[in-house]
Structures are given as structure tokens and as C-alpha cells.
C-alpha positions in Angstrom: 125.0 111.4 111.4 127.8 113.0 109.4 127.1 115.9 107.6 128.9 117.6 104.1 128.3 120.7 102.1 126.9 119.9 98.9 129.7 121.3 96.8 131.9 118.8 98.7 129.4 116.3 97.9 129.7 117.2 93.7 133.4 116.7 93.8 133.8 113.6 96.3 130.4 111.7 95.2 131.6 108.3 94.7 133.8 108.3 97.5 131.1 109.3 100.0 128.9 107.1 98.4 131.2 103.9 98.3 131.7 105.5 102.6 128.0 104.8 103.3 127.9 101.3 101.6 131.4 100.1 103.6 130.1 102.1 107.1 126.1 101.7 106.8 125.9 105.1 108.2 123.8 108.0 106.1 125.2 111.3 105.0 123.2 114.2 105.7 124.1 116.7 102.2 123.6 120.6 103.4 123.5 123.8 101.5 124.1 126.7 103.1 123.5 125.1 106.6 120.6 123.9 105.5 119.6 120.1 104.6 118.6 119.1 101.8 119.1 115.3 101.5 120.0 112.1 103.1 122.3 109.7 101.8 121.5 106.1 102.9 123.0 103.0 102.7 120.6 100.4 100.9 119.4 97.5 102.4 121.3 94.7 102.9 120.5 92.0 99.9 118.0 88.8 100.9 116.7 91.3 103.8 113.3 91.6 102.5 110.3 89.4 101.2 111.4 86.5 99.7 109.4 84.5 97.2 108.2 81.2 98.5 109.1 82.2 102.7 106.0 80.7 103.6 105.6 78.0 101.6 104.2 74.9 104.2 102.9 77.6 106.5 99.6 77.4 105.7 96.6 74.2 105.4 93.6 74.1 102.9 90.9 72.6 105.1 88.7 71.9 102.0 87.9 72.8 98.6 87.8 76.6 97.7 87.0 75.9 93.9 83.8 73.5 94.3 82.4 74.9 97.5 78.9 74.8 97.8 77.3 78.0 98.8 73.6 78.0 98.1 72.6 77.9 101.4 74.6 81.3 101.7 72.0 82.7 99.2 68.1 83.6 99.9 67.2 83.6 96.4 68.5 80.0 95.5 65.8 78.6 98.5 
């Protein structure tokens, strides 16, 4: 992991940023030696959840809306 004083960081920003995008590798920003971020690329577009992925993935074995559950109660016997 590549790392860059934070005052190079100030003056070269969008460079460095548009670096991480092209190389996917992250950027650790230091002050004085010491870390203080981590620049990382984003993740790759369509990578996550999708709306709809598991569409026909599942079965309804029978009615959820009109299910009769009075025998699951002792107060309706």
C-alpha cells in the first residue's frame, strides 16, 4: 500500500484520486509519519445487491393472507 504525506496529498488530490480509481489500489495519507486516512477505490458499479436478484428463487406453498390459525390459539377453543 502506497503511502503520501498529506501536504502532497492537498496539492496533488485529484491526481491521486483519479490513481486509485485507474489502479484499485488504496492510498494510505500520513502526517508526520503518522496515518491518518485511507484512500480507497469504490466499488466496482452492479457489485452489490441488485433489485429483483432473486426474483423466481423462492415458492409460496399456500396462502399467507387467509391462513387459518385458530387452532394456534387457546383462547379461540
Amino acid at each position: 500500500m502506497k503511502s503520501i504525506a498529506m501536504s502532497e496529498f492537498k496539492a496533488k488530490c485529484i491526481a491521486i484520486l483519479e490513481e486509485v480509481r485507474r489502479k484499485r489500489e488504496s492510498v494510505v495519507v500520513t502526517l508526520r509519519g503518522k496515518p491518518v486516512a485511507v484512500v480507497q477505490p469504490a466499488p466496482e458499479p452492479g457489485a452489490g445487491k441488485r433489485l429483483g436478484a432473486l426474483r423466481g428463487s423462492m415458492k409460496i406453498r399456500r396462502d399467507l393472507v387467509r391462513t387459518d390459525s385458530s387452532a394456534d390459539w387457546e383462547i379461540l377453543r
